[in-house]
C-alpha positions in Angstrom: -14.2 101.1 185.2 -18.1 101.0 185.5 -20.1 101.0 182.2 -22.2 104.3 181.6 -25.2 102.1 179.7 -26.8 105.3 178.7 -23.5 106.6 177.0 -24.0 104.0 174.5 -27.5 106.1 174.0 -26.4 108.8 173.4 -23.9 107.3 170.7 -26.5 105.1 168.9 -28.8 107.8 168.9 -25.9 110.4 167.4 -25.4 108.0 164.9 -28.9 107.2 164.0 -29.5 111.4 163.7 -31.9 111.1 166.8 -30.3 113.2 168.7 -26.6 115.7 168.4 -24.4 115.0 170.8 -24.0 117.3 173.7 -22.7 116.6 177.3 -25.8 117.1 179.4 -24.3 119.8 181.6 -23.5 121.8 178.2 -27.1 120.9 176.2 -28.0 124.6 177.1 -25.4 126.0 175.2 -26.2 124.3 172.2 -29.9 124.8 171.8 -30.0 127.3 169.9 -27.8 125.2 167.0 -29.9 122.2 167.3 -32.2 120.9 164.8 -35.9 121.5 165.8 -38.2 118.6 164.6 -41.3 120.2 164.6 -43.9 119.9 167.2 -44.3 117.1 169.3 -47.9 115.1 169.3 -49.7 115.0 172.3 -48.5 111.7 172.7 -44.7 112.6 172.8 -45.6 115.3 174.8 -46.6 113.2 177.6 -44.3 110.8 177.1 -41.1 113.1 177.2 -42.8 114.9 180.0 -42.8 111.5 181.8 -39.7 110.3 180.7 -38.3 113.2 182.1 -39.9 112.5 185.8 -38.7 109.0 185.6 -35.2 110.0 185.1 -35.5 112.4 188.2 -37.1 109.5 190.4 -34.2 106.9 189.5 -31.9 109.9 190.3 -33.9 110.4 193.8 -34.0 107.1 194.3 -30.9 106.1 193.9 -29.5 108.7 196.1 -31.7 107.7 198.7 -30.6 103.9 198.3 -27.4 104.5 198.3 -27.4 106.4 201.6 -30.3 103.4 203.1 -29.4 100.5 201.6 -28.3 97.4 204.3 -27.1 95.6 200.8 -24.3 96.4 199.4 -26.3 95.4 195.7 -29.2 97.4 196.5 -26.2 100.8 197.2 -24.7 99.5 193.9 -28.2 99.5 192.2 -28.3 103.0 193.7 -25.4 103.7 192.4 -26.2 102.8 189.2 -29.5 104.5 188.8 -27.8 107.7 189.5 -24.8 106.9 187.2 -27.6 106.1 184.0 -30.4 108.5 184.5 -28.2 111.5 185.5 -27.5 111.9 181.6 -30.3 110.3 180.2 -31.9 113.4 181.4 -29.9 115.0 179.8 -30.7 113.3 176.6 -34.4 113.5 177.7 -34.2 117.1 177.6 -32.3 117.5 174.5 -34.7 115.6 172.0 -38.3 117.5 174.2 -36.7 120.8 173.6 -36.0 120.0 169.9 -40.1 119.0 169.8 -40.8 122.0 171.7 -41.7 120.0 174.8 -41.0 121.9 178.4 -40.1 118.7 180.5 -40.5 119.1 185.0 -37.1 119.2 186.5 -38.8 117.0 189.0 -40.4 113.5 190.0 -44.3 113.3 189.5 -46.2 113.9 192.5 -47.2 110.5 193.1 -43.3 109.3 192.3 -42.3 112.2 195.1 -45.2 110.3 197.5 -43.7 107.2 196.4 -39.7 108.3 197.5 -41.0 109.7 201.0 -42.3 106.4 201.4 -39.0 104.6 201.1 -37.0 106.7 202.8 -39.0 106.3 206.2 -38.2 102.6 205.5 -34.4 101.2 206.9 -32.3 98.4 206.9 -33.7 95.1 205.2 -37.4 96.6 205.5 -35.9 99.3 202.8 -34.0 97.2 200.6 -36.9 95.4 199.8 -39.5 98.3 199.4 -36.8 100.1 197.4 -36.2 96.7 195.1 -40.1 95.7 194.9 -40.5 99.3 193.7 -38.2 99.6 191.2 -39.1 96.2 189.7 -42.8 97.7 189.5 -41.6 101.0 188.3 -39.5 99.4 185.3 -42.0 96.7 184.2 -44.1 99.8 183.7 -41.3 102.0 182.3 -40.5 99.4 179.7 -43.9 99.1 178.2 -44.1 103.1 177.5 -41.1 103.0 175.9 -42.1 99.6 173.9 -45.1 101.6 172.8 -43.1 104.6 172.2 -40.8 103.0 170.0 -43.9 101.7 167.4 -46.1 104.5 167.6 -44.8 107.6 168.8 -44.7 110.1 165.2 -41.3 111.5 165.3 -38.8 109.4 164.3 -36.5 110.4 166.7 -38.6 109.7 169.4 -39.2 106.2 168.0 -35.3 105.8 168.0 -34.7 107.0 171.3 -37.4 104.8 172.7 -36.2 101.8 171.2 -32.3 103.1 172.3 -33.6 102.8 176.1 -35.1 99.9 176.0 -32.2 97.4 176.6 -30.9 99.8 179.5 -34.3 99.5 181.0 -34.7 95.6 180.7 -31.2 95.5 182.2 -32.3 97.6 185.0 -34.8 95.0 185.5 -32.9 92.4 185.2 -30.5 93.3 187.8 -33.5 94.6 190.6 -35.2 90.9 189.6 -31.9 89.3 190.7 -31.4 92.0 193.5 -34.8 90.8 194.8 -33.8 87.0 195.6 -30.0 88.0 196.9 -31.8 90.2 199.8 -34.4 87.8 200.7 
């Protein structure tokens, strides 16, 4: 049975008090009972607000890859984007609306430009645009969160930052070795 990294998340983060534990589907339910932290600083703002984009790119993204891909890892990288950013969303949501934070319900712009870009792409000609990106995409992703986790004011923020981390670098990890099995 495949692993759900960001389940593990969502359990740390229960356990640490970052964030209550609420199925993503149901986290509407329950906002009213959640404990609000405050405001958010302008900093968390924009990163929950980007966090939020990210999750909805990997989502896009991984639906596209899995429909394109000519490797079977990059459709199982596709896969798995979908599978771990589906419900960090979710989680993503949860901890902005508990800091007041209204996070998009969609890719940035330029991440949107970035997906139409791909998807024009097919066959090995994808699967390397759709790897190379990704790598790009979670080097960046895992600095934010790095500087998140040291200097964002909230301690829950902190804790959830440092939470993602691991996923992330395993993300990386696996589009790095995804890179020299397609070339």
């Amino acid at each position: 049975m495949k692993r759900h990294l960001f389940g593990a998340l969502a359990l740390a983060l229960a356990a640490a008090g970052g964030l209550a534990l609420v199925a993503p589907a149901a986290a509407d339910d329950h906002h009213d009972s959640e404990e609000r932290l405050g405001h958010a600083s302008p900093f968390e703002e924009q990163f929950l607000m980007t966090a939020a984009e990210g999750d909805k790119f990997e989502v896009r993204g991984g639906k596209i890859a899995r429909n394109r891909g000519e490797a079977d890892v990059v459709e199982a990288l596709g896969r798995e984007m979908i599978a771990d950013h589906r419900p960090h969303y979710g989680l993503t949501s949860q901890l902005a609306h508990r800091l007041d934070v209204d996070v998009p319900d969609e890719p940035s712009p330029t991440q949107q430009w970035e997906l139409d870009e791909i998807r024009m792409k097919s066959g090995h000609e994808f699967d390397r645009a759709y790897v190379t990106l990704e790598i790009a995409d979670h080097e960046q992703d895992i600095e934010e969160y790095d500087f998140a986790a040291h200097h964002a004011e909230h301690k829950a923020v902190r804790d959830f930052a440092k939470a993602t981390l691991p996923v992330l670098e395993r993300h990386l990890a696996h589009f790095e070795a995804a890179l020299q099995a397609i070339r």
